[in-house]
N, C-alpha and C positions, 0 to 999 in steps of 0.2 A: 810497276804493278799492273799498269795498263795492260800490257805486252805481256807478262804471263797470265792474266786474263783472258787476252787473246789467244794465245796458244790452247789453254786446256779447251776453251770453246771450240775450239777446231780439233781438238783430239775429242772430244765429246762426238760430234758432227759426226765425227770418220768412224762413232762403233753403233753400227746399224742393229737393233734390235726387231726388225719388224718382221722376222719368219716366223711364218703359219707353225712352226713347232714351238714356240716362245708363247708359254701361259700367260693369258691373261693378267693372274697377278703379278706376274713380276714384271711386265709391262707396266702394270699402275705402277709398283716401286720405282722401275726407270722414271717416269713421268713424274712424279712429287719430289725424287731428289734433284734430277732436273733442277723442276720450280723452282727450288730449293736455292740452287746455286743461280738460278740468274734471276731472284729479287734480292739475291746479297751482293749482287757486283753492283745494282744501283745506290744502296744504301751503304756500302764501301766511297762510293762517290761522294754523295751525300754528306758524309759525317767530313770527309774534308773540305766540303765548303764552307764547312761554321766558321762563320768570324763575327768583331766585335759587337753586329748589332743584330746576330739571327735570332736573339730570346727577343728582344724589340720588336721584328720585323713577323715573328710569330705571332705574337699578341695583334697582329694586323693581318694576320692569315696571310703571310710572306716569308721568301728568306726557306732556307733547308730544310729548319726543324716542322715546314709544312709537309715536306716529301720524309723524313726520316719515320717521323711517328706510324703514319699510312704503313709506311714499308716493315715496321716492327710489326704493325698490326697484321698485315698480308703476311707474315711468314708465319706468324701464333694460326691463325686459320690455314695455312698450308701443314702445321705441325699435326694440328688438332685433327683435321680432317686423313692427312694420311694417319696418321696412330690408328684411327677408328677403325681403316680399312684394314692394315697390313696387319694388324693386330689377329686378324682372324683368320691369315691366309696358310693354309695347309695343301699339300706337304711343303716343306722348306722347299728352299730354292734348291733345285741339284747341276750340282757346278759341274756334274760328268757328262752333262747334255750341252754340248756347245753351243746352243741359243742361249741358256741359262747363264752361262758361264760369264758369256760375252756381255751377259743382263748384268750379272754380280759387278764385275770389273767396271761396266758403267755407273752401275750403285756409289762405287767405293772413290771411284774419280771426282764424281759431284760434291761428293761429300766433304773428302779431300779438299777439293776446289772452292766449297760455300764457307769451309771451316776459316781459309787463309780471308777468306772477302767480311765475313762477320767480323773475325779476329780482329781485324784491321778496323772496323767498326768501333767496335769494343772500346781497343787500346781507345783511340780518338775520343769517346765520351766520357773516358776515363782519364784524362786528362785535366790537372787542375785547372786551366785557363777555361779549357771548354769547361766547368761545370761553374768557375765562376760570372760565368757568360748571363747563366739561368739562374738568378738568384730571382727573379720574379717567381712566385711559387706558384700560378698556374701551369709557366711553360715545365718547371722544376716535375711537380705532380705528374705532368701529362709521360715526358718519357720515361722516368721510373715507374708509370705504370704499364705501360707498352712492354716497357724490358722485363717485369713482375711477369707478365703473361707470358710473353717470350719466352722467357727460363721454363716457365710451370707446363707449356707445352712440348718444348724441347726435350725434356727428357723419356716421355711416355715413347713420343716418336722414332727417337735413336736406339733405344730399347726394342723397342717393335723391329725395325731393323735388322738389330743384332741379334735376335730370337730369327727373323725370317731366312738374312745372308750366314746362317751359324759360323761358316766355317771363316769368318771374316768376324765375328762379335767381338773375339777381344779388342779390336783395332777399332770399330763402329763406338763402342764401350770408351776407348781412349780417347776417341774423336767427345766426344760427349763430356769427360773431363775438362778437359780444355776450351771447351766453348762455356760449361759453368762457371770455369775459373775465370774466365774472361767478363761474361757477362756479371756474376757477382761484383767484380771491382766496377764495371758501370755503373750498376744499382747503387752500390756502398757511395758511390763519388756523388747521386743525384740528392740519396736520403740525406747528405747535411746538409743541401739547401731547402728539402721540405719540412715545412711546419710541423712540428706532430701534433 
């Protein structure tokens, strides 16, 4: 996982978006999917570090689930804030302007690339050992609400997206499937350890 980490970061690197013909806004899109993809390779990290004592080690503000919850929270403000913007950006992106183009194909790379790092996340909190790790119901509350926001931001933003890169939506649209179906089974795995 490391190692094709490293590689799409280096194929990211290699597509330069920064000619004076390259609109503003879809520079901001390069930039938030970007973000996107490199605060889900830390928190891909993160979720394999749980083991048997990180709900313990949390309750002492220690251990992963200190760096996991932060990094659910940074990506919901990454989701939130790009939506707001891209939401409003006219005209679409046009993929027959070769800055554009090269914007798009970088869109869809990160995207690509944050999908496989969250994924991996996902599976991991979805996992019966890791959720009965959190049967303390503060640490249990804390990332099922992280992941609640997460989901409820995530879809405004992939939307926004797939409305701006049109001629790529249906695949941004797929991407967005897939990371609901993902995160729901995380959610689903934390609600039978919290109280109702």
């Amino acid at each position: 996982m490391a190692r094709v980490s490293t590689l799409l970061l280096s194929s990211l690197a290699a597509i330069s978006c920064v000619s004076a013909q390259l609109s503003t806004n879809a520079q901001y899109a390069v930039n938030k999917t970007r973000s996107y993809f490199t605060t889900a390779i830390p928190l891909q990290s993160a979720t394999s570090n749980i083991g048997y004592l990180s709900c313990l080690q949390y309750t002492l503000n220690q251990g992963p689930y200190t760096t996991i919850v932060p990094l659910l929270n940074t990506l919901t403000n990454t989701f939130t804030e790009g939506y707001q913007q891209i939401v409003t950006f006219q005209p679409r992106l046009n993929v027959s302007i070769p800055e554009e183009k090269a914007a798009g194909d970088d869109i869809i790379q990160s995207l690509n690339a944050a999908s496989i790092e969250t994924g991996g996340a996902f599976d991991k909190l979805s996992q019966p050992g890791t959720v009965n790790l959190c049967t303390i119901p503060m640490v249990g509350a804390a990332v099922k609400k992280a992941l609640e926001n997460l989901k409820a931001a995530a879809r405004p933003f992939y939307l926004s997206l797939a409305t701006y890169h049109s001629t790529e939506g249906p695949g941004i649209a797929g991407l967005l499937l897939g990371f609901t179906s993902r995160i729901d089974s995380a959610i689903q795995a934390f609600s039978s350890i919290v109280p109702v």
